[in-house]
C-alpha positions as CSV (number, residue, x, y, z in Angstrom):
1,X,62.0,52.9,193.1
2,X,59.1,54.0,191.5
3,X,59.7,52.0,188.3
4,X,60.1,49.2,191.1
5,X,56.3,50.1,192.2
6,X,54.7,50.5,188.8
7,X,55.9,46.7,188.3
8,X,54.8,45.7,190.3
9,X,51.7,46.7,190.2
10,X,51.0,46.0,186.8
11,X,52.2,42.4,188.0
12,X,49.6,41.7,190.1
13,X,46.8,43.4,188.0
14,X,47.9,41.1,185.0
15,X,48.3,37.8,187.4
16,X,44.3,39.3,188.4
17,X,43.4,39.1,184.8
18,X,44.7,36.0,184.3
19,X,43.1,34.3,187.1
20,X,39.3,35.3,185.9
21,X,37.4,32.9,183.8
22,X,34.9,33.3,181.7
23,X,32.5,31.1,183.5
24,X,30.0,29.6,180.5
25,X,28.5,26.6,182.2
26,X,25.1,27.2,183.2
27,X,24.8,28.2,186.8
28,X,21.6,25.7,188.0
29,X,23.4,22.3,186.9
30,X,21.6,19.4,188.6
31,X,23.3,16.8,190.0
32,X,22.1,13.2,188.0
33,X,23.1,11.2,191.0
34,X,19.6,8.9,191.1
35,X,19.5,9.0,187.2
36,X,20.7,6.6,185.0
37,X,21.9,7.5,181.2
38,X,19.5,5.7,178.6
39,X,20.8,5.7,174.6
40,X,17.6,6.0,172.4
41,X,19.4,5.7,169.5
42,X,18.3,2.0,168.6
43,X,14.8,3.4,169.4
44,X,15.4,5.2,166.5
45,X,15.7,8.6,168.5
46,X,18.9,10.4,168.2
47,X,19.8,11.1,171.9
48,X,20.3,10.2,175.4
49,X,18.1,10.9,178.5
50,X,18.6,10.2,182.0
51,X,15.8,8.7,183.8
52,X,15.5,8.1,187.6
53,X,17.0,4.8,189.2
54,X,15.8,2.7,192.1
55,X,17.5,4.7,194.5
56,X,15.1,7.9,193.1
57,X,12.3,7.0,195.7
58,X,9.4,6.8,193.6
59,X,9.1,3.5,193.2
60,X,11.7,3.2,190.0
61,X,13.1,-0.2,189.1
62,X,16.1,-1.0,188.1
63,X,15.7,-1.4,184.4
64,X,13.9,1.1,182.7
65,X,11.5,-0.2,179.3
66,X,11.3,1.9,176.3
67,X,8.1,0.4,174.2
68,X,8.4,1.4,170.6
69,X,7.0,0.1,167.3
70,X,9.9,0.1,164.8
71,X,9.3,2.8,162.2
72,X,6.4,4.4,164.1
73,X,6.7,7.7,165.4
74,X,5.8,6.8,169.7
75,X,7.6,5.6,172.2
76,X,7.4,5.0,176.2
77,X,9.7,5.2,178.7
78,X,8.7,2.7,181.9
79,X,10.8,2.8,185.1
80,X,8.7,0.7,187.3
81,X,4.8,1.7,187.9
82,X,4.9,5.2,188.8
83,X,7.5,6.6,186.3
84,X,5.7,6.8,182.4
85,X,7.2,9.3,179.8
86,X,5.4,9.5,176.7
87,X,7.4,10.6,173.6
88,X,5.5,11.6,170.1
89,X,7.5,12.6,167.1
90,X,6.6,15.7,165.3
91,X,8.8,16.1,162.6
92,X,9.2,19.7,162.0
93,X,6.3,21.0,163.6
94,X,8.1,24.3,164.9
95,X,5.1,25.1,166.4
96,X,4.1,22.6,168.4
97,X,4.9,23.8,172.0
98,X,3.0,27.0,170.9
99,X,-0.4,25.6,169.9
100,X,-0.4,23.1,172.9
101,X,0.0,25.8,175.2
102,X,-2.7,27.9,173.6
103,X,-5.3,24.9,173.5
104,X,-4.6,24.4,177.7
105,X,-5.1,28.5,178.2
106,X,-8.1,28.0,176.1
107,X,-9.3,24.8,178.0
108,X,-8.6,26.4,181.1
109,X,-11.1,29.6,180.8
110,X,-13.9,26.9,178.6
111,X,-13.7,23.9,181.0
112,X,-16.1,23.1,183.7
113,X,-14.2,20.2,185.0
114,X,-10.6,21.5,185.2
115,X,-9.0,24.4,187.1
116,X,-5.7,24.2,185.8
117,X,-2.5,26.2,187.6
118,X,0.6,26.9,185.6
119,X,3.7,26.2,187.9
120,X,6.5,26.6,185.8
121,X,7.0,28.1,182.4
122,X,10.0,27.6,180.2
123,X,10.5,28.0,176.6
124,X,10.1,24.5,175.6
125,X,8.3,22.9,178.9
126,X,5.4,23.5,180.9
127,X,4.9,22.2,184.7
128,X,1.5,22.5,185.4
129,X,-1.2,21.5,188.3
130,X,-4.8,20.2,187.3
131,X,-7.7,20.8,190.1
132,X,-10.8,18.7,189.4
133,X,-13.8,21.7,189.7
134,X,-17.5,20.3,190.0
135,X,-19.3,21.0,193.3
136,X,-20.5,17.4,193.1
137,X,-16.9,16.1,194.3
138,X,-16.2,16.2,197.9
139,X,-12.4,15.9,197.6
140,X,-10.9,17.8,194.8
141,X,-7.6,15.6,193.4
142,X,-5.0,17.8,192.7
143,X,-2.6,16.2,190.0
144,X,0.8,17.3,188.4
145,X,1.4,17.6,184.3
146,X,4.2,18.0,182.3
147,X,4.5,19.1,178.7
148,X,7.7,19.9,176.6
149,X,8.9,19.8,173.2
150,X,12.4,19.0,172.0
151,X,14.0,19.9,169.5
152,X,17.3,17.1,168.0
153,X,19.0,17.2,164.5
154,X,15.9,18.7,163.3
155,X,13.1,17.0,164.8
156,X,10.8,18.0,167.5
157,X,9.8,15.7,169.9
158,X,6.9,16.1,172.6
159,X,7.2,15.3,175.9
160,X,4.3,14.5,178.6
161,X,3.2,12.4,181.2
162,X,-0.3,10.2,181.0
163,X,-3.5,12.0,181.5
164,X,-4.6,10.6,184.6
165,X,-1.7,12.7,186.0
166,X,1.4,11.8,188.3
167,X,2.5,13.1,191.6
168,X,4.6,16.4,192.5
169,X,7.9,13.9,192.7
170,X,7.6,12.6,190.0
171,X,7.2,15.4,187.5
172,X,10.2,16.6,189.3
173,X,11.7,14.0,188.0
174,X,10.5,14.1,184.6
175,X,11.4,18.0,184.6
176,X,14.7,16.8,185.2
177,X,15.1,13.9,182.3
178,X,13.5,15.9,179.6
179,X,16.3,18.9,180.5
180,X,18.8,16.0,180.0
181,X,17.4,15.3,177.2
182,X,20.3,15.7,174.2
């Protein structure tokens, strides 16, 4: 009778073990459901990004228009009027992400025109706000950045949005096409 226990219980401890995974995915995966998968490879880029549709809200159109010069080293990535990602090629400039970052910091405390507000820090992106400063302007425009660099087969390539800025939507989804980035 006991033997009858002991096998019991191993049984169901072993059928325990056996139903456990080892769960490697990552645990924030983001639903691409208002994306749409763009090959860059005939841009001369080795990779794929997913870029926001017309569904996305933000003014997206259906097609989205990568301007590139063959053999140069900068492309664009249109999806209708609101959505522009800039893409620069940096060989193997490890070090990139590092001395951008450093020259913002540094603008930040030296500017008199900027108040700049980090929002989200990763190891190879940056989400942040920019505050116009002067007392001369009534109403302070608050616009939204993004910088990253990627690294693929060796190269690193820099991410960012224009200078004038975007809205908070649409660096969200920006954050979200550079992390798809592969």
């Amino acid at each position: 009778m006991n033997r009858l226990k002991i096998f019991t219980f191993l049984g169901v401890v072993l059928f325990g073990l056996t139903q456990c995974q080892d769960d490697q995915s990552p645990k924030n995966t983001f639903d691409y459901v208002q994306f749409q998968r763009v090959d860059l490879a005939k841009f001369d880029i080795p990779g794929t990004i997913m870029i926001p549709d017309a569904t996305a809200g933000i003014g997206a159109s259906f097609q989205p228009e990568v301007e590139y010069d063959e053999g140069g080293y900068k492309w664009t990535i249109s999806v209708g009027r609101n959505f522009q990602l800039f893409i620069e090629d940096y060989g193997d400039n490890l070090y990139r992400f590092e001395e951008f970052k450093k020259d913002l910091f540094r603008d930040n405390k030296k500017t008199n025109y900027f108040e700049f507000q980090m929002l989200k820090e990763e190891k190879d992106i940056l989400v942040y706000s920019r505050k116009e400063k002067s007392d001369f302007i009534k109403d302070k425009k608050v616009t939204y950045h993004i910088y990253a660099v990627k690294k693929i087969n060796g190269i690193y390539y820099e991410f960012r949005n224009g200078e004038q800025g975007d809205s908070k939507k649409v660096i969200d989804f920006m954050y979200h096409s550079i992390q798809s980035f592969h």
